[in-house]
C-alpha positions as CSV (number, residue, x, y, z in Angstrom):
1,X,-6.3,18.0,5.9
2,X,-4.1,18.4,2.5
3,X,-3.0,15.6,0.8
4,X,-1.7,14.4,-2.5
5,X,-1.9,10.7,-3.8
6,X,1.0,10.8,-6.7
7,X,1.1,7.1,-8.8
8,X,5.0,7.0,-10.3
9,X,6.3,4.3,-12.0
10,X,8.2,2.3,-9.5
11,X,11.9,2.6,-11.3
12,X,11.4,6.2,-10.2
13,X,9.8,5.7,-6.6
14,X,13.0,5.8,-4.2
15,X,14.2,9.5,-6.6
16,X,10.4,10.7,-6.2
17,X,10.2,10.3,-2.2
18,X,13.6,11.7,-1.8
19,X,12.6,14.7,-3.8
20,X,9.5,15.2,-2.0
21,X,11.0,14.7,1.4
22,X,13.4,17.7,0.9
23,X,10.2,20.1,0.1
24,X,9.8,22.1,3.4
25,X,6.0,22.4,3.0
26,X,5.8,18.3,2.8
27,X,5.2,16.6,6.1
28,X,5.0,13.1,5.2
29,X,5.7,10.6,2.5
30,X,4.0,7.1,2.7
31,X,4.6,4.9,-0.1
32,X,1.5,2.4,-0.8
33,X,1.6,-1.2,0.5
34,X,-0.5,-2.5,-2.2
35,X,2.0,-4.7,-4.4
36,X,2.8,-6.5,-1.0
37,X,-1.0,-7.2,-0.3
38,X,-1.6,-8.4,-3.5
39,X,1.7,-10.7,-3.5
40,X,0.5,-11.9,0.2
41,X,-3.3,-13.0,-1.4
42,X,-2.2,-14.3,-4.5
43,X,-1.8,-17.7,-4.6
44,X,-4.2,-18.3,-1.9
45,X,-7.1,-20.3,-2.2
46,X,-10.2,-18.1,-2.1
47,X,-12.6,-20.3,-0.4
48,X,-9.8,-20.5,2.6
49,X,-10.1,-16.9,2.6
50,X,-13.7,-16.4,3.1
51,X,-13.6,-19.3,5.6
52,X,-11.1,-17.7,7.6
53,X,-13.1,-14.4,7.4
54,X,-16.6,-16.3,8.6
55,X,-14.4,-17.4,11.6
56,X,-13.1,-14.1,12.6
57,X,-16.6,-12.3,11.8
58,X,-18.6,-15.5,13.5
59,X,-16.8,-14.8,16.6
């Protein structure tokens, strides 16, 4: 397998992917998923977190 991991700033992400997209040797572009993860744990309480994680693993 061939693969790249850029990091752009994200004023210039939606310009970047629509670059790369029109390369003919570039199959796919995935844009990360990390700023929603971190939005989706932050604020949460941590304790509730590993509780929840005992539960599933306890299982």
């Amino acid at each position: 397998m061939r693969y790249a991991i850029i990091y752009v700033s994200a004023d210039d992400e939606a310009d970047t992917i629509k670059k790369l997209t029109a390369l003919n040797y570039v199959k796919q572009v995935v844009p990360s998923k990390l700023n929603e993860l971190v939005k989706e744990v932050q604020g949460k309480d941590p304790t509730e977190l590993d509780e929840k994680f005992e539960e599933d693993f306890n299982d």
